[in-house]
N, C-alpha and C positions, 0 to 999 in steps of 0.2 A: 365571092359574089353570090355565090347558089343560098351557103346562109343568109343575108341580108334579103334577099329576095323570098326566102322561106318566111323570114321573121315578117315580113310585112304583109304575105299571107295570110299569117295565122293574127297577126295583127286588126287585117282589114276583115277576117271571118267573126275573131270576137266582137269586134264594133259593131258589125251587119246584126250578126245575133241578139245583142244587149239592145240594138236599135229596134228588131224582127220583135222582138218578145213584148219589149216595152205598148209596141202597137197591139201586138196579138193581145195584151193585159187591156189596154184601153178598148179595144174595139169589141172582144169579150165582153167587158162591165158594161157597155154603154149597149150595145145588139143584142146580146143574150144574157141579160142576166141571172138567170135561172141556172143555165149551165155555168155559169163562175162561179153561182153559190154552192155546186156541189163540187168545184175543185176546192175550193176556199173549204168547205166542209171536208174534206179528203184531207185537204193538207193538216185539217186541224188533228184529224184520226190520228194521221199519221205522225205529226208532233206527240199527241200524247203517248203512243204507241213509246217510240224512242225517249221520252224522256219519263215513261215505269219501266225499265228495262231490268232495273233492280243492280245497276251500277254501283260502285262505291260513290261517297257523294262530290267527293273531289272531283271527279269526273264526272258526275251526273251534273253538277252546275252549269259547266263551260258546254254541255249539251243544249242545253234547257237557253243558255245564254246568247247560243246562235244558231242553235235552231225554233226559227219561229215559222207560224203557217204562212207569214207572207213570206220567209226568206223559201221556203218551202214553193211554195206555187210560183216566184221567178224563178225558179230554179228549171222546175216542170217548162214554163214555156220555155226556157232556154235551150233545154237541152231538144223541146221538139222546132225550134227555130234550128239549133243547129243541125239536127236532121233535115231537116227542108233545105236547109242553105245546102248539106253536103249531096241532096240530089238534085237539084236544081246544078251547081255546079259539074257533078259526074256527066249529066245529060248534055250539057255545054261541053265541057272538053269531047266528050266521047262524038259531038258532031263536027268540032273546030279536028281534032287527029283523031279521025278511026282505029287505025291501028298504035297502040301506045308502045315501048320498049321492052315491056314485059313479053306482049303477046309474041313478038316478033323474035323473043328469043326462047319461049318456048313453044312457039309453033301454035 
C-alpha cells in the first residue's frame, strides 16, 4: 500500500511541475519579456556549448538531436517549479506533523 501511494505522489508532483512550469513559461513570455529572452538566450549558449564539445559524431548527433534551447529552458523552469513545489510542500507537512519519525528517533 505505501508503494502505490508513493507512486501517485511522485505521480501528482510531476504533473503539478509540468503544469507549474508550463504557466511559469507563459506568464514569463507574456509579463516580462526581456527576462525570457535572456533565458531563451542562455539556453541557446548553452546548447551550443554541448553540442562543440568535440564528441565523436555518432554521439554528437543524438546530442544536437534532443537537445534543443527550448527543450533546454522547460527544462530550467521544471526543475525550478519542482523546487518551489518541493518547499512549499516541506512547509506544509512540517506544519500538518511537527515532529516527523526521523527527528523522534534521533532526538
Amino acid at each position: 500500500m505505501f508503494l502505490l501511494g508513493r507512486i501517485g505522489s511522485v505521480s501528482a508532483t510531476l504533473v503539478l511541475a509540468f503544469v507549474l512550469a508550463t504557466a511559469m513559461w507563459i506568464g514569463l513570455s507574456l509579463y516580462l519579456p526581456d527576462i525570457m529572452e535572456l533565458i531563451l538566450n542562455g539556453a541557446d549558449h548553452v546548447e551550443d556549448w554541448m553540442t562543440h564539445t568535440g564528441i565523436p559524431s555518432r554521439y554528437n548527433n543524438f546530442v544536437r538531436l534532443f537537445i534543443g534551447d527550448e527543450q533546454l529552458t522547460f527544462l530550467f523552469f521544471t526543475i525550478v517549479s519542482r523546487i518551489l513545489i518541493a518547499i512549499i510542500a516541506t512547509l506544509f507537512v512540517r506544519a500538518v506533523k511537527p515532529k516527523s519519525a526521523i527527528e523522534k528517533a534521533f532526538g
